[in-house]
C-alpha positions as CSV (number, residue, x, y, z in Angstrom):
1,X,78.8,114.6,124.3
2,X,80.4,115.0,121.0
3,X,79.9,111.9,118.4
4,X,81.6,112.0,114.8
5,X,79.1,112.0,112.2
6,X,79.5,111.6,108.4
7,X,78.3,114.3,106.9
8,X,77.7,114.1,103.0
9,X,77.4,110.2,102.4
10,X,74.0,109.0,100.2
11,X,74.1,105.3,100.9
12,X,70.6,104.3,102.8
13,X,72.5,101.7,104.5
14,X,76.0,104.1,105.4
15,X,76.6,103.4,109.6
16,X,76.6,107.5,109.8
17,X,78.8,107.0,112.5
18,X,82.9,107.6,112.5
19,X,83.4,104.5,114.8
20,X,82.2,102.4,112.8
21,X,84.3,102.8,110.2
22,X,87.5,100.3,109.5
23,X,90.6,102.4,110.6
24,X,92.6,104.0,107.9
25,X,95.7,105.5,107.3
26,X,96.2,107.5,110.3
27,X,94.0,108.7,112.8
28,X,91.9,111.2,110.5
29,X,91.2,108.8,107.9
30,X,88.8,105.8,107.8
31,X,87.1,103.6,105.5
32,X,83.3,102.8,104.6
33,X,82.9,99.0,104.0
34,X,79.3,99.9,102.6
35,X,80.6,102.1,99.7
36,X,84.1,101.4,99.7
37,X,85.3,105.0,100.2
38,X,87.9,106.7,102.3
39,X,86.0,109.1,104.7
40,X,87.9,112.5,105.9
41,X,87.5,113.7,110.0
42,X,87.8,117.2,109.2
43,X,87.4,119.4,112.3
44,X,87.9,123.4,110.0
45,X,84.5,124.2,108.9
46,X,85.9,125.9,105.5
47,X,88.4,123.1,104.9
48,X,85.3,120.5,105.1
49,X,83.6,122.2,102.7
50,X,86.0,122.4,100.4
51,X,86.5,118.8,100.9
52,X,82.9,118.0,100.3
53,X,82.6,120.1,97.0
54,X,85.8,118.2,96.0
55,X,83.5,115.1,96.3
56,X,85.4,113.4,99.6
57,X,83.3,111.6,102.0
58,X,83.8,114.0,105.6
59,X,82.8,113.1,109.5
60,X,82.7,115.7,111.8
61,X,82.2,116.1,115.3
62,X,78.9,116.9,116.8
63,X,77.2,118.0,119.6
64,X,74.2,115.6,121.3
């Protein structure tokens, strides 16, 4: 099973967890109602860390 993580949040209290989020945008965007951020799915490993470095908030899928 694959589950949508966020990867790079701090917040003790973040859900971790992509559905959870409040839908955004479009389908690759969400937002966090615990620290009021937009949060990225970004599937391309380089492009999520460029993302990350950039200082956006990224899920990404993840095998359980």
């Amino acid at each position: 099973m694959v589950m949508e993580k966020i990867l790079n949040c701090k917040a003790s209290n973040c859900p971790q967890v992509w559905g959870e989020l409040t839908q955004g945008d479009n389908a690759f965007t969400k937002f966090c109602h615990v620290c009021f951020k937009k949060v990225l799915l970004v599937e391309d490993e380089k492009l999520r860390e460029d993302y990350m470095e950039s200082g956006s908030l990224v899920a990404a899928g993840q095998s359980h």
